[in-house]
N, C-alpha and C positions, 0 to 999 in steps of 0.2 A: 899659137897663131889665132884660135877660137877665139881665146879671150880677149884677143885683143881686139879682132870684128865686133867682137860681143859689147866691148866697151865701147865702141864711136856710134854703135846704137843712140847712146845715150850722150856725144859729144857735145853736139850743140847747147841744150838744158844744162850740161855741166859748166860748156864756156860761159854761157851769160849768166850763174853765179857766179864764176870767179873777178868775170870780166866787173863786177859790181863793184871790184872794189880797189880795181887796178886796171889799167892799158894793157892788159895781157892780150898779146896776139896770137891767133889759132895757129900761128908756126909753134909759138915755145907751149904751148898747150900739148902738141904734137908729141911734143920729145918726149913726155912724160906717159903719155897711155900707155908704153907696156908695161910699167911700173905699177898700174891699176888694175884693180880684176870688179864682178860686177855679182852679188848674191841677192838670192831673191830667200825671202822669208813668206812662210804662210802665216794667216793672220793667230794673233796668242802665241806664235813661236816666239822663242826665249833665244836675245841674239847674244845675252851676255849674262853669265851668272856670277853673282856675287860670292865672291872669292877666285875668282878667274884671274889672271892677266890680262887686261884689256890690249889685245894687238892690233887692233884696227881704228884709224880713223874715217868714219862717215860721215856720207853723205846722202841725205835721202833724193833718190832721183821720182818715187812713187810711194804713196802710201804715208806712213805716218808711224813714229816709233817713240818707245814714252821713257825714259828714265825715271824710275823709281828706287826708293829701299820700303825695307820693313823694320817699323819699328812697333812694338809691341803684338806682333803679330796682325800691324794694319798697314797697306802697303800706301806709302806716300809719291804721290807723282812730283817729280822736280823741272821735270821738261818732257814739252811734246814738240816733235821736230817733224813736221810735217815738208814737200816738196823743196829743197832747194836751203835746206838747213841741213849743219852739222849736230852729231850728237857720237856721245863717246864717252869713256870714263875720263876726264881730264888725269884724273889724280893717279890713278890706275897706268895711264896710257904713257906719261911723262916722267911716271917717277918707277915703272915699271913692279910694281908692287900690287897684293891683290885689291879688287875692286870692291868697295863697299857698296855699289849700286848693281841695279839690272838696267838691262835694256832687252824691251819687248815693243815686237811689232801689233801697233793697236789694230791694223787692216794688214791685208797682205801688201807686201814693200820690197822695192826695186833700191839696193844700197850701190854704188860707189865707193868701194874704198881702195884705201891703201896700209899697207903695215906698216908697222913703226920704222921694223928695219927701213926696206924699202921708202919710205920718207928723210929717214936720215940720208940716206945715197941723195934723194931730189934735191932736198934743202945744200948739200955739198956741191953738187954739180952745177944745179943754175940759181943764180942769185937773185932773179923773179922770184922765185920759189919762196924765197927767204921773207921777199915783201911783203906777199901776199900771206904768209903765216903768220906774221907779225901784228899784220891788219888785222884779220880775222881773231885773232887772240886779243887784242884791244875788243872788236866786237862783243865778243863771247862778256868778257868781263865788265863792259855797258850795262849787256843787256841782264847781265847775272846783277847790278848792282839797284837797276831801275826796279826789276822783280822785287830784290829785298825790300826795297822803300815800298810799294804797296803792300806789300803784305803787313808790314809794320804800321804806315802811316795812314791807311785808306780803308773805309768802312768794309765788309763784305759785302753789300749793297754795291757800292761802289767798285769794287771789285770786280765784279758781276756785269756792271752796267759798262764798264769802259771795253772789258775783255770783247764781251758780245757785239758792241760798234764797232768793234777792231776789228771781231773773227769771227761775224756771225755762222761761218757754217759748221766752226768747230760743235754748234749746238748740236748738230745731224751726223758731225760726225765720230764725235767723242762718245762713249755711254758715260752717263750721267758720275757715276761714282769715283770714275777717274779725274772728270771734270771737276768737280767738286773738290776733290782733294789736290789738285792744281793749282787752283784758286784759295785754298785754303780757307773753303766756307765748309760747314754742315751740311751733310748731305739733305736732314730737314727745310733748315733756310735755302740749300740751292732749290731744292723743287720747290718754295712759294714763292722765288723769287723769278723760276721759268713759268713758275702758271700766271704770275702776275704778269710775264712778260707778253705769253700768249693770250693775254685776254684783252692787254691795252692793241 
């Protein structure tokens, strides 16, 4: 019963991402909260290690959480899912197999989730459920296909200049090196390109 007080803490901020992307009414939102529970992460804690099962889909309700791997022993950032974004192992999570990525909380982070099990039960019982996953998975694979084409198509410069008009506060709130390998610049060229940035 905790957890479930615990979750309508966070109801509202949850409705109006869902409600983003469908007519979802706070009735059929209702049915689904004891199926949720709510975890908080301190900031650098490791919410998912590679080689895990990924059982949980998130959602950040606070904070901010970065999916990376390591390759060569340098760790590459893939996503930063700040308020009111999902993040998850897709691959992991769906095909239930272990995870070649991490997820770590860049700041300390307020998640929203649900388990796999327990989403299969949602997705079975109400057929909102079903919409609104469908939608969201169209999202995800947009926004996964627009990333590829800058990184392939658009200078680091560029890169750099669009990100920061978009999100200028990820500048404050990101540390430099994570940013940098997000963007997939040089950590050298990212910092002449924020001094330049602070000096125009």
């Amino acid at each position: 019963m905790a957890r479930i007080i615990e979750v309508r803490n966070y109801f509202d901020p949850l409705f109006s991402y869902l409600h983003r992307y469908t007519q979802l009414r706070k009735e059929e939102l209702l049915q689904v909260v004891p199926f949720l529970e709510i975890s908080m992460f301190e900031k650098k804690s490791i919410i998912l290690h590679e080689g895990e099962i990924d059982n949980y889909l998130n959602i950040v309700m606070k904070g901010m959480v970065r999916k990376y791997i390591v390759l060569s022993k340098k760790e590459v950032t893939l996503q930063l899912a700040t308020e009111g974004h999902l993040v998850h192992s897709e691959i992991s999570f769906n095909t239930r197999t272990p995870s070649e990525v991490w997820l770590q909380a860049v700041e300390p982070s307020i998640l929203v989730r649900v388990d796999h099990n327990k989403l299969e039960t949602i997705l079975q019982q109400y057929p909102w459920a079903e919409t609104i996953g469908r939608l969201l998975v169209t999202k995800l694979a947009a926004s996964k296909e627009r990333r590829m084409y800058n990184v392939r198509m658009k200078t680091p410069r560029q890169r750099f200049v669009e990100y920061v008009e978009r999100h200028p506060q990820m500048l404050m709130r990101v540390p430099q090196n994570i940013l940098a390998s997000y963007l997939n610049i040089n950590p050298a060229t990212f910092s002449r390109l924020k001094h330049l940035l602070i000096k125009r």
